[in-house]
PyMOL commands that place a pseudoatom at each C-alpha (Angstrom):
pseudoatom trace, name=CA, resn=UNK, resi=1, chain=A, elem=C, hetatm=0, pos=[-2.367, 33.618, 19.977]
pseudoatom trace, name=CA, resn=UNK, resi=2, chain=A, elem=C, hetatm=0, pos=[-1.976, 36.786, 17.425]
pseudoatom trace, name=CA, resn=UNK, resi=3, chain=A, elem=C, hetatm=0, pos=[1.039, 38.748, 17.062]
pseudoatom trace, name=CA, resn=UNK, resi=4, chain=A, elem=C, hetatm=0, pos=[4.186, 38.204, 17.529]
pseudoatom trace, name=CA, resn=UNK, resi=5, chain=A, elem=C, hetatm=0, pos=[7.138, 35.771, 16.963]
pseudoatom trace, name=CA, resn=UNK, resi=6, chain=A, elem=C, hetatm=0, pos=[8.036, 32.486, 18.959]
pseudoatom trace, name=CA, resn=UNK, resi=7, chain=A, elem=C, hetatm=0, pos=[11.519, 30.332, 18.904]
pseudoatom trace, name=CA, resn=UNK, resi=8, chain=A, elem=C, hetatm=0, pos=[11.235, 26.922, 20.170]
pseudoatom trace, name=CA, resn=UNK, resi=9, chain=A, elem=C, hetatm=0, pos=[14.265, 25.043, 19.730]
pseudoatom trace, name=CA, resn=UNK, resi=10, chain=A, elem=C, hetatm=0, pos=[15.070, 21.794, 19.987]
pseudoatom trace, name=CA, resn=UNK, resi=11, chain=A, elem=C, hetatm=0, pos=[19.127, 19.757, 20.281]
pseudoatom trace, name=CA, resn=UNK, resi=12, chain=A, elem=C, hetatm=0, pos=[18.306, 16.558, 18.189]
pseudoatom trace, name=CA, resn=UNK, resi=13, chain=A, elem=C, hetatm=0, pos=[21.413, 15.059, 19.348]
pseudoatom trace, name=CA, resn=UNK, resi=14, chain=A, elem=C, hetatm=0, pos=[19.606, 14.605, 23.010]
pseudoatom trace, name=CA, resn=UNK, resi=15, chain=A, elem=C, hetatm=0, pos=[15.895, 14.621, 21.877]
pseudoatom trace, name=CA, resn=UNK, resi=16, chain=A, elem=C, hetatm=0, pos=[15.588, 17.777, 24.617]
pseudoatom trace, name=CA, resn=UNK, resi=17, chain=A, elem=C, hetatm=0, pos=[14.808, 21.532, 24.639]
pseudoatom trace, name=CA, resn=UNK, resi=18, chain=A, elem=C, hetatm=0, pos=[17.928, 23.386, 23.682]
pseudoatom trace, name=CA, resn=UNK, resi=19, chain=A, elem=C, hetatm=0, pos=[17.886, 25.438, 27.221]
pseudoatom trace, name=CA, resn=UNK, resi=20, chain=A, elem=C, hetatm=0, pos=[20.112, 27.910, 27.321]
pseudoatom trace, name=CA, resn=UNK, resi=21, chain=A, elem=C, hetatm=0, pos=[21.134, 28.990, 23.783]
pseudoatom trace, name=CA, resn=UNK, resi=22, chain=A, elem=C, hetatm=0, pos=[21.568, 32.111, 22.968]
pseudoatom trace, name=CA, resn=UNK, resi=23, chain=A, elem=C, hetatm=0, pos=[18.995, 34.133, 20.507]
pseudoatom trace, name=CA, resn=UNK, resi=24, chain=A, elem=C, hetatm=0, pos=[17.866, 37.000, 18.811]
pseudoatom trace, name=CA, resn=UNK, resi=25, chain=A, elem=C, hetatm=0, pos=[15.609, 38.321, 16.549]
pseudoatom trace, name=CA, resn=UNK, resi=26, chain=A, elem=C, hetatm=0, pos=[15.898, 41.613, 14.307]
pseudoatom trace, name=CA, resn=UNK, resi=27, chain=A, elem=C, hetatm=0, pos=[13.645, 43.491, 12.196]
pseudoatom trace, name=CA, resn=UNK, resi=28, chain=A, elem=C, hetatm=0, pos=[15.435, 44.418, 8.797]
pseudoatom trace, name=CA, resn=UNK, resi=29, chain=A, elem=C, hetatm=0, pos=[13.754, 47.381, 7.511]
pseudoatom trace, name=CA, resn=UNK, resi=30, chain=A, elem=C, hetatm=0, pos=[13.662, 49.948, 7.147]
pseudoatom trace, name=CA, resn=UNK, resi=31, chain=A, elem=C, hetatm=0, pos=[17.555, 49.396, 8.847]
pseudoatom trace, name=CA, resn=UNK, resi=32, chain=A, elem=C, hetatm=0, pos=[18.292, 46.221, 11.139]
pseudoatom trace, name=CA, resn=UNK, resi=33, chain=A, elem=C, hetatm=0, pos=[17.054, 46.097, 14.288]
pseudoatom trace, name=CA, resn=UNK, resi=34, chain=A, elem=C, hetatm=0, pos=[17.199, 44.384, 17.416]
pseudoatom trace, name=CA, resn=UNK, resi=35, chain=A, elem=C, hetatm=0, pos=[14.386, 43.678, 18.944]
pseudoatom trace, name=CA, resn=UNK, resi=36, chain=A, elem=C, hetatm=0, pos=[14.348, 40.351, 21.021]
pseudoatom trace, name=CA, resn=UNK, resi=37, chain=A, elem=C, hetatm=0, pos=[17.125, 38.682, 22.850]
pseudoatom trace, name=CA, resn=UNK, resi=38, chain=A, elem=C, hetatm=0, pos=[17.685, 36.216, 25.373]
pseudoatom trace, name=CA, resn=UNK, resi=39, chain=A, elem=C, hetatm=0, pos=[18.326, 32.719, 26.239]
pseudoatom trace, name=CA, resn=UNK, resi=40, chain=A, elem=C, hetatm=0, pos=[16.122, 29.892, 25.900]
pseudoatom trace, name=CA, resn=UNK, resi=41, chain=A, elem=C, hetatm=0, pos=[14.678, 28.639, 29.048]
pseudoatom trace, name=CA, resn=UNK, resi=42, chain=A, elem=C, hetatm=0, pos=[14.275, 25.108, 30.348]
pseudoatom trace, name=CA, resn=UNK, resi=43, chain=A, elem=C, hetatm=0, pos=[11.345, 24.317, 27.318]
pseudoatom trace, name=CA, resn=UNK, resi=44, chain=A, elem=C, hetatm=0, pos=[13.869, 25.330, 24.539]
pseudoatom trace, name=CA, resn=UNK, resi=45, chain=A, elem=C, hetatm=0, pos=[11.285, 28.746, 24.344]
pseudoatom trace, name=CA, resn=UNK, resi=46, chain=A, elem=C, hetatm=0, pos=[12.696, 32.263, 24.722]
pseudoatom trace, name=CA, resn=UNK, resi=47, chain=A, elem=C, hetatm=0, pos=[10.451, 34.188, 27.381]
pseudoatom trace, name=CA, resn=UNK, resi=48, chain=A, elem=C, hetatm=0, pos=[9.955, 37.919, 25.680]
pseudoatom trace, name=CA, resn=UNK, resi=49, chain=A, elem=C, hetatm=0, pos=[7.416, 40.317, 24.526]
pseudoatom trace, name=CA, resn=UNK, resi=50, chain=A, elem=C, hetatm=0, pos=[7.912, 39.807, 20.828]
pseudoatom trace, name=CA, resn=UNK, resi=51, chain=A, elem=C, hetatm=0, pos=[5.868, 36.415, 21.535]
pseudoatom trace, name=CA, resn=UNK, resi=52, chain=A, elem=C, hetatm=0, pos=[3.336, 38.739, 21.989]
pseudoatom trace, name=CA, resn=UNK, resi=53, chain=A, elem=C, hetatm=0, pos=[4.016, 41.184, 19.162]
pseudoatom trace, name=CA, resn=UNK, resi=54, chain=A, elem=C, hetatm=0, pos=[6.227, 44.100, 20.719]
pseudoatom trace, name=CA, resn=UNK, resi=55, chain=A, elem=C, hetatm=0, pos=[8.523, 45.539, 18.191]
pseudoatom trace, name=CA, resn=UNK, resi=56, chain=A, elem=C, hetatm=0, pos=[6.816, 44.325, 15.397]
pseudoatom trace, name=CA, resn=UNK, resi=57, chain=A, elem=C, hetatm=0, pos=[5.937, 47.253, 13.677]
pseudoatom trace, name=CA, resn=UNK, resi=58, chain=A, elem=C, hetatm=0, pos=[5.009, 46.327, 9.939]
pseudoatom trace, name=CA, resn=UNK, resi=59, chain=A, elem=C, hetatm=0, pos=[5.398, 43.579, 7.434]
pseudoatom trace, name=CA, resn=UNK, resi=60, chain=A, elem=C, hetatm=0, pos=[8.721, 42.785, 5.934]
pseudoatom trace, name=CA, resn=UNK, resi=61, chain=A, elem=C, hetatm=0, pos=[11.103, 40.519, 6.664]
pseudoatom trace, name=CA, resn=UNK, resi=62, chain=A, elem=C, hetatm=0, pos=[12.675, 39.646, 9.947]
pseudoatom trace, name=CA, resn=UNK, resi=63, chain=A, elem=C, hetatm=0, pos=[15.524, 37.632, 10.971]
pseudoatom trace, name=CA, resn=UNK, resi=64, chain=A, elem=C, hetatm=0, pos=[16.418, 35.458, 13.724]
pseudoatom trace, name=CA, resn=UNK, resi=65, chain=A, elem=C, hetatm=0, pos=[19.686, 34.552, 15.169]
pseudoatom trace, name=CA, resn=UNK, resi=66, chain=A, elem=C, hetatm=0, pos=[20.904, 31.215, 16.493]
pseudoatom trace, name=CA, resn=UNK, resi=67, chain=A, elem=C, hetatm=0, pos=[23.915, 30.611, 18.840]
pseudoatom trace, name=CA, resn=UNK, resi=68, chain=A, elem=C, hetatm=0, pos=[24.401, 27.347, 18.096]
pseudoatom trace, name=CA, resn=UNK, resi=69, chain=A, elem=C, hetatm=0, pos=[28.448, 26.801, 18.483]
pseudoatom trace, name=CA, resn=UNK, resi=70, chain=A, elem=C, hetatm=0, pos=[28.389, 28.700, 21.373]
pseudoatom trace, name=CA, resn=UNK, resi=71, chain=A, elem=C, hetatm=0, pos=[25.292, 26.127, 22.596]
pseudoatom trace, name=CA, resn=UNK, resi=72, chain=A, elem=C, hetatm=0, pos=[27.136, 22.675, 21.774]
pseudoatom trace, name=CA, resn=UNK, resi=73, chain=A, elem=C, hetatm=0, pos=[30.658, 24.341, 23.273]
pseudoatom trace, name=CA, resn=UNK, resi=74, chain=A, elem=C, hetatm=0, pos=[28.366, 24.841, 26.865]
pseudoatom trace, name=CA, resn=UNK, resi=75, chain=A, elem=C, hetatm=0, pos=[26.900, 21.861, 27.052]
pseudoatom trace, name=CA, resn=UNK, resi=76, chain=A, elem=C, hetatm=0, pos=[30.512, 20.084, 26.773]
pseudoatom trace, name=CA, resn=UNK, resi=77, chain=A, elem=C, hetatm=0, pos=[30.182, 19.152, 22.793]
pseudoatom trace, name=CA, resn=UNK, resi=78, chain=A, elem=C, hetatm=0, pos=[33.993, 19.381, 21.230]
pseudoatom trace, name=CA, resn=UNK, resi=79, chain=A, elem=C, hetatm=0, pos=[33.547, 21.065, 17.975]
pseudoatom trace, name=CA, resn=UNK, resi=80, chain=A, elem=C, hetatm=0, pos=[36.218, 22.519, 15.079]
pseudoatom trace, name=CA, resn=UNK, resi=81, chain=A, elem=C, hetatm=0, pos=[37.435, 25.541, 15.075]
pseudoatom trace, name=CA, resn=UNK, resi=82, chain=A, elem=C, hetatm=0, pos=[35.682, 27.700, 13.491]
pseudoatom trace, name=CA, resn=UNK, resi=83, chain=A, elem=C, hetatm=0, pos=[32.574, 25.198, 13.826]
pseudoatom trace, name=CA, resn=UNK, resi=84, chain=A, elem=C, hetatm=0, pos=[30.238, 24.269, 11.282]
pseudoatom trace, name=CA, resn=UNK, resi=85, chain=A, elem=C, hetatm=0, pos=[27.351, 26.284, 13.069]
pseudoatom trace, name=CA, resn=UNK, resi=86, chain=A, elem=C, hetatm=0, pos=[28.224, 29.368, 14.603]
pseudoatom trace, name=CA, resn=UNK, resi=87, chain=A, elem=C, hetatm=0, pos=[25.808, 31.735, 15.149]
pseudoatom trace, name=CA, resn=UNK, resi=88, chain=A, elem=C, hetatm=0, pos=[22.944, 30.754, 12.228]
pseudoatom trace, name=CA, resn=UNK, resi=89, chain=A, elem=C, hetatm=0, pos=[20.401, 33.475, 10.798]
pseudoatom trace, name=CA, resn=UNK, resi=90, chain=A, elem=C, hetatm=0, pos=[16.963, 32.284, 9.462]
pseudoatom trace, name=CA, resn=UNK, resi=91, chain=A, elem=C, hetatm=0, pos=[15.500, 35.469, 7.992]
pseudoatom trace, name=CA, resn=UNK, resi=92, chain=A, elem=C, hetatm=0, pos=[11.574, 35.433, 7.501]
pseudoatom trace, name=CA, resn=UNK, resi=93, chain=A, elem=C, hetatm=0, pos=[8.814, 37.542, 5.925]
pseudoatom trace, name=CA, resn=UNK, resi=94, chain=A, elem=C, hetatm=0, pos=[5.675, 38.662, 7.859]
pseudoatom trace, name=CA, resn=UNK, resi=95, chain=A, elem=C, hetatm=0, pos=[2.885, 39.230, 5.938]
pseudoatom trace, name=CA, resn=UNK, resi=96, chain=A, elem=C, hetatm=0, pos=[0.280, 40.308, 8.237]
pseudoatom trace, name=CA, resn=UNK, resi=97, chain=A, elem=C, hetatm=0, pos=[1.639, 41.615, 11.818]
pseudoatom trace, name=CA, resn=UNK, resi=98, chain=A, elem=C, hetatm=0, pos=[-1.404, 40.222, 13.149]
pseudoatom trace, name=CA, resn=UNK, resi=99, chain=A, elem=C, hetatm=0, pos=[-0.620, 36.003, 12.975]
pseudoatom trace, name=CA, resn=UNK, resi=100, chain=A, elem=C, hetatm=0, pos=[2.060, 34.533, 15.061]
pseudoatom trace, name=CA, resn=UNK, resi=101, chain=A, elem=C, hetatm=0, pos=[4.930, 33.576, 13.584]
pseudoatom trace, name=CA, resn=UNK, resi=102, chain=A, elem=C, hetatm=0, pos=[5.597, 30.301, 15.697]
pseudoatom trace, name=CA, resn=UNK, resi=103, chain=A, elem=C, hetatm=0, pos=[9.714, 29.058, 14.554]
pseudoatom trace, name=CA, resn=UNK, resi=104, chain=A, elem=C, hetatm=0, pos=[10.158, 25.613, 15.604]
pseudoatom trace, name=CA, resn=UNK, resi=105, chain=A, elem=C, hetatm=0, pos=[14.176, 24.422, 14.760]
pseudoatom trace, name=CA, resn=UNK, resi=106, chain=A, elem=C, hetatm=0, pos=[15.968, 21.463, 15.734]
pseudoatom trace, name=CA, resn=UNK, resi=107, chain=A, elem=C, hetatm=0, pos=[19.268, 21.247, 15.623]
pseudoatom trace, name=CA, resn=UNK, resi=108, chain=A, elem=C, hetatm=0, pos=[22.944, 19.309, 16.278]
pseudoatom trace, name=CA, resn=UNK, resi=109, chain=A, elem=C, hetatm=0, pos=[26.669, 20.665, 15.539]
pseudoatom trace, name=CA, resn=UNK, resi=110, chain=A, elem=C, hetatm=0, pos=[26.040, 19.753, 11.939]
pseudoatom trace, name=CA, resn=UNK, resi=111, chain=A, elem=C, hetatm=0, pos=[22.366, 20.740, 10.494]
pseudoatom trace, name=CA, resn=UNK, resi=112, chain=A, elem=C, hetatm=0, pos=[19.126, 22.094, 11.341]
pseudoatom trace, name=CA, resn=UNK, resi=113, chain=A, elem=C, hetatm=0, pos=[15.980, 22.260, 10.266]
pseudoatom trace, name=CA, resn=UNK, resi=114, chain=A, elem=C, hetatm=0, pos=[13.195, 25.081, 10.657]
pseudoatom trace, name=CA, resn=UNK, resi=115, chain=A, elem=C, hetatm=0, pos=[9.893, 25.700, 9.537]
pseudoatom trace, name=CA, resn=UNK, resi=116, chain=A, elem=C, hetatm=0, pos=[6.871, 28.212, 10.153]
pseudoatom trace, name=CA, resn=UNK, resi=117, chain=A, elem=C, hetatm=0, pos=[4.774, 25.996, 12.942]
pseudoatom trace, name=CA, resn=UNK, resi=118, chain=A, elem=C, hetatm=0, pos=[1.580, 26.304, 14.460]
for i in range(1, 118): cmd.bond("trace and resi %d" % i, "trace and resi %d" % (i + 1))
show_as sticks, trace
zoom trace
């Protein structure tokens, strides 16, 4: 695939697709952006053009957005108040609008980890 950006997440504390959190993705310059959002469907992927590159316009960085309190509150996880993860950026340069910028995270109430995937 070239172009775009894909989320795939991933709720380590039940090994399954995270369906149903909440995401969204900005572009930061030359002023933030919105240009994705949505929920994740039943694979833990969010269903939207930017997979396939709309509304990214040029190199620079990029940020996406993570509901993740909101996600462990719906699917019946008691958390603090505030929680540890709210709603968790992972901004992210693009170099070349032309590769796809696969995000792969797993997550629970208390950590996550993220990477550029293939």
């Amino acid at each position: 695939m070239a172009g775009g950006i894909s989320l795939h997440v991933v709720d380590a504390t039940i090994g399954r697709p995270a369906r149903g959190m909440r995401v969204e993705v900005f572009a930061l310059a030359p002023a933030r952006r919105l240009i994705a959002a949505g929920t994740l469907g039943t694979d833990g992927t969010l269903d939207h053009p930017v997979t396939r590159g709309a509304g990214i316009e040029a190199p620079g960085l990029y940020e996406a957005v993570f509901h993740i309190g909101d996600y462990f509150r719906a699917v019946g996880v008691t958390l603090p108040e505030p929680a540890f993860l709210e709603a968790t950026p992972f901004r992210f340069g693009v170099a070349d609008i032309a590769q796809h910028y696969h995000l792969p995270l797993k997550t629970t109430p208390w950590g996550f980890s993220m990477y550029r995937g293939g």
